[in-house]
C-alpha positions in Angstrom: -101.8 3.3 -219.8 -104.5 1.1 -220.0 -107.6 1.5 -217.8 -108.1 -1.5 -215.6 -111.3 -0.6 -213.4 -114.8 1.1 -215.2 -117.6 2.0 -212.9 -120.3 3.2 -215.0 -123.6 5.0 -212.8 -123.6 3.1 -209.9 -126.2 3.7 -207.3 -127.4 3.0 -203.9 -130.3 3.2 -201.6 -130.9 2.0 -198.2 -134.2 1.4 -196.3 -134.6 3.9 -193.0 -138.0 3.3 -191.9 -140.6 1.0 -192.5 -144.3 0.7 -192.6 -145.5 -1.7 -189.8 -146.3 -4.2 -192.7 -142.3 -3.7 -193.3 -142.6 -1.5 -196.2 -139.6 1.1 -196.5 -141.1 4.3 -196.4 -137.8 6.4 -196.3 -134.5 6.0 -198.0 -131.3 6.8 -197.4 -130.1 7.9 -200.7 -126.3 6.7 -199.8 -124.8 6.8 -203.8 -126.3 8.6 -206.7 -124.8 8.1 -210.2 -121.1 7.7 -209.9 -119.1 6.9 -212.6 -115.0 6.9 -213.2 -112.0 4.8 -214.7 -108.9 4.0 -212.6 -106.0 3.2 -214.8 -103.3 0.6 -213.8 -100.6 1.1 -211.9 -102.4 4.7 -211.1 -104.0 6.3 -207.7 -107.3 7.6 -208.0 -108.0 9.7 -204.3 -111.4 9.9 -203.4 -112.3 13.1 -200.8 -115.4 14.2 -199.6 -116.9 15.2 -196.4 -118.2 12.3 -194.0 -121.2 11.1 -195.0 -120.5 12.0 -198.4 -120.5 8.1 -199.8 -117.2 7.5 -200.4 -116.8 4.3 -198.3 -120.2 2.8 -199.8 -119.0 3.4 -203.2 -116.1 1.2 -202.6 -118.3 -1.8 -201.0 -120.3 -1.5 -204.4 -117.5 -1.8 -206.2 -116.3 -4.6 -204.6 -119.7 -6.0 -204.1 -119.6 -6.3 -200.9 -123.0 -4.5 -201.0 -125.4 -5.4 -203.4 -125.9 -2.2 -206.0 -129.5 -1.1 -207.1 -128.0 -0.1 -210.5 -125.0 0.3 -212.3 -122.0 -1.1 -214.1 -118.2 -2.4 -212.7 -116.1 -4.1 -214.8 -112.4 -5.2 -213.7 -110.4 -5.8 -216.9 -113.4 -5.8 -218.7 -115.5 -8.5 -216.4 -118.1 -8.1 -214.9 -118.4 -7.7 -210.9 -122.0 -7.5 -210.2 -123.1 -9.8 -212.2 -120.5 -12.3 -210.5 -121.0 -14.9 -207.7 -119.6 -18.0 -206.1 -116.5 -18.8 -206.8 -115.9 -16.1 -209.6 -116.8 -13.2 -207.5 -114.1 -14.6 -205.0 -111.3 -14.9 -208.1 -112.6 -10.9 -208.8 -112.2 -9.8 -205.2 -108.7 -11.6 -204.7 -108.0 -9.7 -207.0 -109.0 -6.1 -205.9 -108.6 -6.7 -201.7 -109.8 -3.6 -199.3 -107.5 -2.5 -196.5 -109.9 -0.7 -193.4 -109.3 2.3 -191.7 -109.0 0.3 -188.0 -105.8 -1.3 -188.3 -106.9 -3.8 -184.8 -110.3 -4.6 -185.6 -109.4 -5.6 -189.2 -107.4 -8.5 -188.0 -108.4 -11.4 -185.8 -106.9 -10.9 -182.2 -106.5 -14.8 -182.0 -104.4 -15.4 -184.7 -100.5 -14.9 -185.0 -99.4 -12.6 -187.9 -98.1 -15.3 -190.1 -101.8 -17.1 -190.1 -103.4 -13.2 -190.8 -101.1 -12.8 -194.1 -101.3 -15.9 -195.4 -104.7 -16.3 -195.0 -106.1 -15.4 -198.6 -103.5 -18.1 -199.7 -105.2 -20.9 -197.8 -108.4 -19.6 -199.2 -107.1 -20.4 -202.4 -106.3 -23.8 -201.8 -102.7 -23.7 -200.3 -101.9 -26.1 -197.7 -97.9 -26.6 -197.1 -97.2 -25.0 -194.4 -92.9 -24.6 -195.8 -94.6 -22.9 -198.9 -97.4 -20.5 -196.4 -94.2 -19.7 -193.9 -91.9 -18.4 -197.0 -94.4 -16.7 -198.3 -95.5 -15.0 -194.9 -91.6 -13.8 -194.8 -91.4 -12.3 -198.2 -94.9 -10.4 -197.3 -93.1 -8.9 -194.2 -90.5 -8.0 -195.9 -92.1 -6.3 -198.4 -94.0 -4.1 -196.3 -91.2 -3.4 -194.1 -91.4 -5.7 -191.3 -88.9 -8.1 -189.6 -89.5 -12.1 -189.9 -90.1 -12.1 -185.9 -92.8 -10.3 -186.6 -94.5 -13.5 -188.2 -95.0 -15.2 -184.3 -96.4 -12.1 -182.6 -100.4 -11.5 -182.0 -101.9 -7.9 -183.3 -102.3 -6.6 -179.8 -98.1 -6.7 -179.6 -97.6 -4.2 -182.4 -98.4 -0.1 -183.2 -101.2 1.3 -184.8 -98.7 1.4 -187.8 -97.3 -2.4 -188.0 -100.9 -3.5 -187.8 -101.9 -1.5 -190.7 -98.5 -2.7 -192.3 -99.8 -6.3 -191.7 -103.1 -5.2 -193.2 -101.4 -4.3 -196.0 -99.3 -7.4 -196.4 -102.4 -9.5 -196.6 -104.2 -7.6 -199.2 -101.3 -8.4 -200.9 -100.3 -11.7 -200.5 -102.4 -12.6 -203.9 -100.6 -10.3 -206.3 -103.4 -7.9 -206.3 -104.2 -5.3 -209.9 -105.5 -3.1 -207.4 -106.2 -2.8 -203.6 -108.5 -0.3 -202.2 -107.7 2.0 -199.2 -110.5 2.9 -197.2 -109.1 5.6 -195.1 -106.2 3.9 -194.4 -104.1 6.0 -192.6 -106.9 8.0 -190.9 -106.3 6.1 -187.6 -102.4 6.8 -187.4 -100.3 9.6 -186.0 -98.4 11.9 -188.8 -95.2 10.3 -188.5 -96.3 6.8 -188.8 -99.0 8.1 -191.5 -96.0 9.1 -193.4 -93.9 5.8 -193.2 -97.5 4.3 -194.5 -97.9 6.9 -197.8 -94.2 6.3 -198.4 -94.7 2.4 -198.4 -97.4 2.7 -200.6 -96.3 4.5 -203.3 -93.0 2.1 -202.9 -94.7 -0.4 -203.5 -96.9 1.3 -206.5 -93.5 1.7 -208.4 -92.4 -1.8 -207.9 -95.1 -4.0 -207.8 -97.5 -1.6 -210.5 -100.5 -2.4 -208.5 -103.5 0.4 -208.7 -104.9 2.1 -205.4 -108.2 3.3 -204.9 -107.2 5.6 -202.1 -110.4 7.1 -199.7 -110.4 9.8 -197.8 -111.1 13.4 -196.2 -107.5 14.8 -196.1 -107.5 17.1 -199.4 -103.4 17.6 -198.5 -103.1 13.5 -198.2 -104.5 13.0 -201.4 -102.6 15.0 -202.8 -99.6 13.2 -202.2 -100.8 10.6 -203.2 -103.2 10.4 -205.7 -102.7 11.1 -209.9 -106.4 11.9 -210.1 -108.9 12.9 -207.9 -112.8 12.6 -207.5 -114.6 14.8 -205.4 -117.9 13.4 -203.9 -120.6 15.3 -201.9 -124.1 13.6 -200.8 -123.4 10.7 -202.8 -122.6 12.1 -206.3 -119.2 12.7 -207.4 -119.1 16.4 -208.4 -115.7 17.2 -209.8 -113.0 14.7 -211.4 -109.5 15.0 -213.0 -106.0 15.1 -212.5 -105.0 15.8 -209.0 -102.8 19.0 -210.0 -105.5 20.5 -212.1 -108.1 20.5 -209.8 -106.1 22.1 -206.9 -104.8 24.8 -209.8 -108.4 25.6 -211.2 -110.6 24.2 -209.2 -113.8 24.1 -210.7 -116.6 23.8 -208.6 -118.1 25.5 -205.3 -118.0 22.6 -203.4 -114.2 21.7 -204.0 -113.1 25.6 -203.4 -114.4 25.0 -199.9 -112.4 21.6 -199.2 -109.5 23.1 -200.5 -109.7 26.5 -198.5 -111.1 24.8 -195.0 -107.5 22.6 -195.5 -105.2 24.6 -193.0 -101.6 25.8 -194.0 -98.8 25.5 -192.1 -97.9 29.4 -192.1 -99.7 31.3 -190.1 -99.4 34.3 -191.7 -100.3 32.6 -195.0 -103.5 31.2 -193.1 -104.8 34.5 -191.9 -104.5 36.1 -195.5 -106.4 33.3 -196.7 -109.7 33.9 -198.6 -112.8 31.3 -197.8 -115.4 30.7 -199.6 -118.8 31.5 -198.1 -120.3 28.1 -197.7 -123.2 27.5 -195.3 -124.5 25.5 -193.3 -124.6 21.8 -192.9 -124.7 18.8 -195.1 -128.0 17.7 -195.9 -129.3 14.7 -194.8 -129.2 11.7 -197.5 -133.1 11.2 -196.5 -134.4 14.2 -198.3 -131.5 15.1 -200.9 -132.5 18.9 -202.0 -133.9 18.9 -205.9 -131.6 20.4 -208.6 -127.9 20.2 -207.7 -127.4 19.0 -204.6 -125.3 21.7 -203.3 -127.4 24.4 -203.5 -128.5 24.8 -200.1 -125.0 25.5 -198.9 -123.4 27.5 -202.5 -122.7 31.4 -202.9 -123.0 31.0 -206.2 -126.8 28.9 -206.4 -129.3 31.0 -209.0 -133.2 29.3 -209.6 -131.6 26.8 -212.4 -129.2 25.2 -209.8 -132.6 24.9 -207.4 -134.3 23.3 -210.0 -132.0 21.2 -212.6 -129.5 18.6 -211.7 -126.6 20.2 -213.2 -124.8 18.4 -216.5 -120.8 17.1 -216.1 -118.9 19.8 -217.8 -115.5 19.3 -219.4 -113.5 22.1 -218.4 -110.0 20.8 -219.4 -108.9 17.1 -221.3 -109.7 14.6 -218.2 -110.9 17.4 -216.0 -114.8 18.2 -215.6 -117.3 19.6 -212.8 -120.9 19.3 -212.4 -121.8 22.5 -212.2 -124.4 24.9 -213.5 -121.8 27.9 -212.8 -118.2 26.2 -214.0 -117.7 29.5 -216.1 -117.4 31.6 -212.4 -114.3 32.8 -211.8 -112.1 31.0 -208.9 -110.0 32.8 -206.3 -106.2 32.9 -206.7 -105.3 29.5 -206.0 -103.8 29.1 -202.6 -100.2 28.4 -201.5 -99.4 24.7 -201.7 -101.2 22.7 -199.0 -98.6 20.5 -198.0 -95.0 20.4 -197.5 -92.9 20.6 -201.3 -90.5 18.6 -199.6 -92.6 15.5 -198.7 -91.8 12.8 -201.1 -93.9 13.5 -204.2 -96.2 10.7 -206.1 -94.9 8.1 -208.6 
C-alpha cells in the first residue's frame, strides 16, 4: 500500500462576532490539529458527534475553505498552496459527494448534462463522446441508459445520490470524499448505496474519505477509523481495533450509545457515564477537551492537552488515561451477515 493523501495539523477558525470597527472578537474554533494518512484504494471513516468538525475538515482538505494552518498533500502535491488551474486538476481528482442527494444537483438539467459535467469542464466538447460516456457512468453505478433523459426531481432519494456518485466519478477520481452520504436515505436504499461503493472500491481502486455519525455504518465500511470530538481527532486506527479495545472515553461512549438489535443484549448493556453536552467551539475548555463530560478526568486532563498515545502498531488515542481499563467489548453492532468491507 502506498499512502496517497497526508494531512499534517490542519486548523480552522472562524469569526462569530465582531467589534463595530469589524474586528472578530470571538471565534469559533471549528478544527484544531488534525492530522492522518489515507492509503489508496483504502476507506478511512470519519465519526463524531455533530458539530464535531468532521465536514469542515473535509472542505480544508479539499480547499474549499481556506485553512489557517496546516499541510495536504495528494500524491505528494501540495493542495493549499495550489490555485487556478492546478487546484482544479487537484480537486478533479479528489471530487466530494453531499449528504442532500436533490440539492447537490441542478433541478434544470437532465442527468446526462449533471454527469458529464466535470468532462466539459475539462475541455470536452463532442457531444457522441459526452453521451457514451454518460452511459458507461450509469451503468457503473447501477443505472439504466433511460435514466440519462430524466430531470432529478423524477428519481428516489437513492438514484439521485447514485447520479451524485456517477459524476464524482466521471474523471477517474484517486479518491472521492463522502460527506455523509447516505445520511439522507432509508436503510434499504442506504444499503444498495454501501454495497455500490465498496463495488466499485474493488474494481475501480479508488480511495473514500467516508464522513459520518453512524459508528455501525462505518464500520462496514471503513478499514480505519478517526474519531473526532470538538474539532480534534482523538483516537485513530484500524477500524477492528478500535471497536475491540477502544481506547479512549470519548469513543467508549459512541460505541455504547450505538443500539443493538437484541433487546435483551441492549438492556444488559453497560454505558459509560458521560455527561452532559458538547461544549461550544466558542470557549473550547483548557486541557483535553473532553474533560467536562469524562468519568475518568483527574486535574492533569483539566490542565494539559493530552499527548497521541500509541496503544497498538497504527492504533493511538489522545488521552491522559489510555492505561484505564475498558469494559468488555460489546456484541457486534451490526448485522455479521451484511456484506463485509473490501
Amino acid at each position: 500500500m502506498t499512502e496517497l493523501l497526508q494531512v499534517h495539523g490542519l486548523a480552522k477558525s472562524f469569526p462569530a462576532r465582531r467589534s463595530g470597527f469589524g474586528r472578530p472578537r470571538a471565534w469559533v474554533h471549528a478544527v484544531r490539529d488534525v492530522s492522518f494518512t489515507l492509503d489508496r484504494g483504502r476507506t478511512l471513516g470519519v465519526v463524531g458527534e455533530s458539530g464535531s468538525g468532521k465536514s469542515t475538515a473535509a472542505r480544508l482538505l479539499l480547499g474549499l475553505v481556506r485553512a489557517d494552518t496546516g499541510a495536504v498533500h495528494l500524491d505528494g502535491t501540495d493542495v493549499l498552496a495550489a490555485r487556478g488551474p492546478a487546484l482544479h486538476g487537484l480537486r478533479r481528482r479528489m471530487p466530494m459527494v453531499f449528504q442532500d442527494p436533490y440539492s447537490s444537483l441542478d433541478p434544470t438539467w437532465v442527468v446526462r448534462d449533471i454527469v458529464t459535467e466535470p468532462l466539459r469542464l475539462t475541455g470536452e466538447r463532442d457531444r457522441a463522446t459526452l453521451g457514451a460516456r454518460a452511459g458507461e457512468l450509469l451503468e457503473l453505478v447501477g443505472l439504466a441508459p433511460e435514466f440519462a433523459r430524466r430531470y432529478p426531481h423524477e428519481l428516489s432519494g437513492g438514484q439521485r445520490q447514485r447520479i451524485a456518485l456517477a459524476r464524482a466519478l466521471a474523471c477517474e477520481p484517486d479518491l472521492v470524499v463522502l460527506d455523509e452520504a447516505v445520511a439522507a436515505l432509508d436503510v434499504s436504499t442506504r444499503a444498495g448505496i454501501i454495497g455500490l461503493l465498496q463495488d466499485l472500491q474493488e474494481r475501480l481502486g479508488v480511495a473514500y474519505l467516508f464522513i459520518s455519525h453512524d459508528l455501525a455504518l462505518v464500520r462496514v465500511v471503513s478499514h480505519d477509523i478517526a474519531v473526532m470530538y470538538l474539532g480534534r481527532i482523538v483516537e485513530t486506527g484500524p477500524t477492528e481495533a478500535v471497536y475491540a479495545d477502544p481506547a479512549h472515553p470519548y469513543t467508549r461512549a459512541l460505541i455504547a450509545a450505538a443500539p443493538v438489535p437484541d433487546p435483551v443484549v441492549q438492556r444488559r448493556r453497560e454505558r459509560p457515564p458521560v455527561r452532559g453536552e458538547v461544549p461550544s467551539a466558542l470557549a473550547v475548555p483548557s486541557g483535553c477537551t473532553f474533560h467536562t463530560r469524562c468519568p475518568l478526568a483527574t486535574e492533569i486532563c483539566r490542565t494539559t492537552e493530552p499527548p497521541e498515545v500509541a496503544i497498538a502498531p497504527g492504533h493511538s488515542a489522545a488521552c491522559h488515561h489510555t492505561d484505564t481499563a475498558a469494559p468488555t467489548p460489546e456484541p457486534a453492532l451490526i448485522n455479521t451477515a451484511t456484506k463485509g468491507k473490501p
